[in-house]
N, C-alpha and C positions, 0 to 999 in steps of 0.2 A: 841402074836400080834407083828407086827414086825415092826421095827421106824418107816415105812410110813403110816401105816397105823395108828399107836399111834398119829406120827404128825396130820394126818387129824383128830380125835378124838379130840384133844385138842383145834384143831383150830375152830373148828366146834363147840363145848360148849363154844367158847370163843367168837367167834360171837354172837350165840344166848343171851348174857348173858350182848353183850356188847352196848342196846342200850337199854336196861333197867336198866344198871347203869349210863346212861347219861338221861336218863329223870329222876335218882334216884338225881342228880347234876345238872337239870335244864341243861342241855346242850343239845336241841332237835336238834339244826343245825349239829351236828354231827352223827345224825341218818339220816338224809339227805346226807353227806359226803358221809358216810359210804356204802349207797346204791349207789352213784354214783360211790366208787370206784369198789364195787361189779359187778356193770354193765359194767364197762373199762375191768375187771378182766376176765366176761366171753368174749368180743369181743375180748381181747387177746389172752387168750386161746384157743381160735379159730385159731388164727393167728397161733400159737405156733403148732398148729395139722399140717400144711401145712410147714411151715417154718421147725419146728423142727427135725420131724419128718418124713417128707415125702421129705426136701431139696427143696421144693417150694417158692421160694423168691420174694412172692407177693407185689409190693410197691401201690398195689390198692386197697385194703381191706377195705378198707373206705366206697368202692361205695355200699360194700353190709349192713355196717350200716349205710348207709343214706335210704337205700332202702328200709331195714324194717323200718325207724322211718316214712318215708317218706308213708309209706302204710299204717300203724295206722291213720298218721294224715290226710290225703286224707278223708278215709275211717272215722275218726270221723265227717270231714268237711261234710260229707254226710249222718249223720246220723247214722252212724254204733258204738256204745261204747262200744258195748260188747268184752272182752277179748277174748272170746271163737272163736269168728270169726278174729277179728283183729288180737293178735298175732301168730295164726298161718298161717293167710294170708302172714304178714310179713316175716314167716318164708318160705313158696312156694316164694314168691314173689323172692325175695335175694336170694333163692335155683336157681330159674331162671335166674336170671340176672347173677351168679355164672356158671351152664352150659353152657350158651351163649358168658360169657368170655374165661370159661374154654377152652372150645372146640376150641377158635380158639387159645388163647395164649400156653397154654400146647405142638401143633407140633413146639415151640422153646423152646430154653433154653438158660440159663447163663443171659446175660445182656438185650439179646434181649425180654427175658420174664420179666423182670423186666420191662421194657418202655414200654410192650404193656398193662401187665395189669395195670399200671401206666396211660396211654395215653385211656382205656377207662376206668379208675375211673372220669378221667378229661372229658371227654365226656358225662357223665352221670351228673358229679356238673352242667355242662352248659345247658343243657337239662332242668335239674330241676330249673337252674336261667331263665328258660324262659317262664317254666312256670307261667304267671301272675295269673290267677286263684286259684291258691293257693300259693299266697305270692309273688312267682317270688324271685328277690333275698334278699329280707328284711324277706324272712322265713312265717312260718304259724302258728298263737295260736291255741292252741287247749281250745275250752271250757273247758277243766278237763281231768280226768285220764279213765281208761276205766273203766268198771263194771265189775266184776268178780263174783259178788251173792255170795251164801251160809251165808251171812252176814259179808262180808268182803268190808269194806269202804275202794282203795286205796287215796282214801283223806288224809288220817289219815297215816303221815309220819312213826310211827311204822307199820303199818297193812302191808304199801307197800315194808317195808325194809324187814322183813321178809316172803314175795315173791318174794321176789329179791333172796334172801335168799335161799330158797326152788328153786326156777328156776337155779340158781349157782351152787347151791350141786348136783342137777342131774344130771345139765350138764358136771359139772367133772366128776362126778360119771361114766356118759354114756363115755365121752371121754377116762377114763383109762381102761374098758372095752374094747372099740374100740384097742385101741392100743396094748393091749395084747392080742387081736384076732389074726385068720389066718389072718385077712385082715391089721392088723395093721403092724405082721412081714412080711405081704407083702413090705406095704408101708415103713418102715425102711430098708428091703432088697435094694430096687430102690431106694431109695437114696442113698445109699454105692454106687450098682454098675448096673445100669440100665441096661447095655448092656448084663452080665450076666443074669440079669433076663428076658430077651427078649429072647438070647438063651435056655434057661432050656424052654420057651413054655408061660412062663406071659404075658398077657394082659397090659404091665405096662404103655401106655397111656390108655384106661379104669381106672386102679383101679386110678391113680393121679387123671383121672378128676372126681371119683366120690368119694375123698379125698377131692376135691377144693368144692364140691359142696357142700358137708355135712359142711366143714367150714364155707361157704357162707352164710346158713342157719341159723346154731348156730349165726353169727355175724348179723343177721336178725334182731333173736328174741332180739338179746342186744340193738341192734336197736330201736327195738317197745318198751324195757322199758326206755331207755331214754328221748324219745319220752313223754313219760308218766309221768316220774321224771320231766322235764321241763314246759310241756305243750307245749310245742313249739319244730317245726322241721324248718331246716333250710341246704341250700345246703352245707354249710360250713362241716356240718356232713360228707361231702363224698369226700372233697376236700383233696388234695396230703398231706397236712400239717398233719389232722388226720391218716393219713397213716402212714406217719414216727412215729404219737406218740407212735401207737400202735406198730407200728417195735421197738418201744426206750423200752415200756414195756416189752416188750419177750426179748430184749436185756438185760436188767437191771436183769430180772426174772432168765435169766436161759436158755437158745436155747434145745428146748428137756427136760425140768424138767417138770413134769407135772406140779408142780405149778407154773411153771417159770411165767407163763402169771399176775395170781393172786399177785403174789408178787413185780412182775415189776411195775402193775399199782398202788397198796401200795403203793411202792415207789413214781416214779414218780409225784401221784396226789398230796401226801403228802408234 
């Protein structure tokens, strides 16, 4: 077994372990924490797939988790509570808004990519301050959390942390997968050197913007648990300021380490 993967091992039993000795010491608000920093951890690691690895220097990443928390709560406001529907709505939803950014910000680069997907995360916070209907800008309660069945109450701040839990571990899981794909040493080739990969015959606006898109997604579904964690969405989720946080977590973490993201928001939230 070889360090990286011993470290995910250790880390992973150490989780599992680690909010059943806080209710073992009466300390429940820290299984509460715990699941929010989990949920910062995957919206950064998301960030971290784009950023780190692909040189894509998003300061708008915000907008796709306001998007997904923003599509749960709509979507409960209307009667919908089931997980099954909501968070993967969430996760199309933010995949959308993700292509639609992507597409047009991706034919720039350097600074100028920076302000535009910057200038429509801010587009999207004001859109949703306008919406009066649900909330406008003082945000939107959500009666409760969603439904998931099988007999799992996320009421029940253990039940929820450990599907925080399981939705994190895959999603790294699926991420370092990704990355050590043909598609992944695509996307670290074009960040080295774009213009060589354009010669050799790559696609390399295609594979970036279905890089943006798949992060967009992932930063969805972090979205819809939040959402869930709070009971409450609010446009603040998508505004410029969550953007830097999540850039300050991949900074903190590690630019390109896989768990750079996971361990940035650790830090940070702590």
């Amino acid at each position: 077994m070889n360090r990286s993967r011993l470290f995910a091992v250790i880390a992973l039993a150490g989780l599992v372990a680690f909010p059943l000795a806080m209710r073992a010491f009466d300390q429940a608000f820290y299984i509460s924490f715990a699941s929010r920093i989990l949920i910062f951890a995957l919206a950064a690691s998301s960030l971290n797939l784009i950023l780190g690895y692909g040189g894509m220097i998003s300061f708008g990443h915000a907008a796709f988790f306001g998007a997904g928390a923003y599509t749960v709560g709509i979507l409960m406001a209307e009667g919908v509570a089931s997980a099954w529907i909501a968070w993967p709505a969430a996760i199309i939803v933010a995949g959308l808004f993700a292509l639609a950014i992507g597409a047009m910000s991706l034919r720039t680069k350097g600074v100028y990519f920076i302000m535009i997907t910057l200038a429509f995360a801010q587009m999207l916070y004001y859109i949703f301050v306008s919406l009066k209907a649900y909330g406008g800008e003082d945000g939107l309660n959500l009666p409760g959390r969603s439904k998931l069945g099988f007999g799992l109450d996320l009421k029940d701040d253990l039940t929820f942390y450990y599907v925080v839990l399981a939705v994190f571990a895959a999603a790294l899981y699926g991420l370092h997968r990704l990355i050590h794909s043909r598609f992944g040493r695509v996307i670290q080739a074009i960040r080295e050197n774009e213009t060589r990969m354009e010669t050799i015959g790559y696609a390399t606006y295609r594979y970036k913007l279905v890089c943006f898109v798949i992060a967009g997604a992932i930063t969805g579904l972090a979205g819809a648990l939040i959402a869930n964690q709070n009971s409450f969405v609010s446009p603040n989720l998508m505004h410029w300021i969550q953007s830097g946080s999540l850039m300050i977590m991949v900074i903190l973490g590690g630019v390109g380490y896989h768990y750079g993201g996971a361990i940035g928001a650790a830090v940070l939230l702590i």
